[in-house]
N, C-alpha and C positions, 0 to 999 in steps of 0.2 A: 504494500500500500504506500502511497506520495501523498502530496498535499494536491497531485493534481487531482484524484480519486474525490474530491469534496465538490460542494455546491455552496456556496455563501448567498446571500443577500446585500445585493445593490443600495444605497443611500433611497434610493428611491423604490426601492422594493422589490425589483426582480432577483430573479434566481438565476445565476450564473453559474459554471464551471471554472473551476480554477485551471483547467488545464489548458485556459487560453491563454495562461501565461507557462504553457509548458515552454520547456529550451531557457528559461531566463534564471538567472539567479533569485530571490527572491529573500527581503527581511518583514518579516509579519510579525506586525507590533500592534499590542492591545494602547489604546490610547483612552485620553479622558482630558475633556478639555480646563476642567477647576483642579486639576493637579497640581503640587508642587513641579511636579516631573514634564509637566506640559511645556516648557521653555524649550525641550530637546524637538519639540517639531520644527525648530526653524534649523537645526544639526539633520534632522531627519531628511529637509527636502534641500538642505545644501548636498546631503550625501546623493540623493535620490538625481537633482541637475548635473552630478559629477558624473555618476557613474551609468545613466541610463542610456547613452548612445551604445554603451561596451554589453548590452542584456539583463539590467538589473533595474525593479521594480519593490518598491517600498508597498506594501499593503497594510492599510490603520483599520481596525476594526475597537470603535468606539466600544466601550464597558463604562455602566455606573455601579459595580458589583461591592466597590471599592469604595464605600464614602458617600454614596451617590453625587461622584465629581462632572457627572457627566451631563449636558443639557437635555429636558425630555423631549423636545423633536430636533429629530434630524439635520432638520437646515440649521439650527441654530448652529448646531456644532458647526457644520462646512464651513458656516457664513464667519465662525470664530475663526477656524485652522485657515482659511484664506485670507483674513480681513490682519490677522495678531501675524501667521507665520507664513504668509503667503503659499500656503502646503498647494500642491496640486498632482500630487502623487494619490492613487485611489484608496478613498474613506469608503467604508461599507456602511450598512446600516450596525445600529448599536446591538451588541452580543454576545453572551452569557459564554465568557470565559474562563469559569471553575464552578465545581459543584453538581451536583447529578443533572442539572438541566444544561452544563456547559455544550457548546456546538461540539458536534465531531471534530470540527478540524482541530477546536481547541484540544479535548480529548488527546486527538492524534499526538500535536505538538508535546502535549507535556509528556504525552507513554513516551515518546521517542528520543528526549533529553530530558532529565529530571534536574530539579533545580538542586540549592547548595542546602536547604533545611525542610522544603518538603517538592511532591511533584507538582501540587497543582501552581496554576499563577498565583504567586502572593500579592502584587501591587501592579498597578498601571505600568504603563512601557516596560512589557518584561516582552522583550524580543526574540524572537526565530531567525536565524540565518538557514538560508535552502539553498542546495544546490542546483544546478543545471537539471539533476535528476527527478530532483524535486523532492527528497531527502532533507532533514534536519541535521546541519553538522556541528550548530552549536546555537546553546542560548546564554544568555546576556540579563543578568539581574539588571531593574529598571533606573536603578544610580549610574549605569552604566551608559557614559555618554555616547551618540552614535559617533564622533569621529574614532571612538578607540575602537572600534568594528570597521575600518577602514582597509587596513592589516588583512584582515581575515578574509574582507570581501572581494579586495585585491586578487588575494591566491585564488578565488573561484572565480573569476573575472577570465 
């Protein structure tokens, strides 16, 4: 199983496959706009400008699981990550990323790299790095700025 194997949900509600982003690298990061942690979207889409002519795409999948940091419709949030960090790298609709109701994909992500004190996501911007395969080859506690994932994206690059 890949992450292309899922189906997520669109900002705007459709149902998509992720494997139209088969062949690409890929970092899929849970987000949340009233976060401490929310400053790293503007790291997130400097990474996202740098590296996406070379097959790499940032995908943000908004959560309020956390605090509820998250706005309750959808545009608010875009209208935030566009208006504060200029993001234009694709935001999904908001998505239960721990807990028995978590998405598959989340599911997938955490069975596949467990974190440093438990599997599930603990906090906002806990990042997946994927490869071209579409494979987890590492993840990234959400203190963890995205330039120090530069490194790593590089070598799957």
């Amino acid at each position: 199983m890949t992450v292309y194997d899922f189906t997520v949900q669109t900002a705007d509600g459709k149902e998509i496959s992720l494997n139209k982003y088969e062949g690409e690298v890929l970092l899929i990061v849970n987000t949340a706009s009233k976060c401490g942690f929310s400053p790293q979207l503007k790291e997130l889409q400097m990474l996202h400008d740098t590296y996406k002519d070379k097959g790499f795409t940032i995908l943000g999948f908004p959560s309020d699981q956390f605090m509820n940091q998250e706005f309750a419709d959808i545009q608010d949030t875009l209208d935030f990550c566009q208006t504060n960090y200029g993001v234009n790298f694709p935001i999904y609709a908001k998505t239960k990323v721990k807990g028995e109701d978590s998405h598959p994909l989340f599911s997938f992500l955490t069975g596949s790299k467990k974190g440093f004190f438990t599997n599930e996501i603990k906090w906002n911007f806990t990042k997946f790095l994927i490869n071209r395969q579409g494979y987890v080859v590492k993840r990234y506690a959400p203190q963890t700025k995205p330039f120090k994932i530069a490194k790593d994206l590089e070598d799957l690059l």
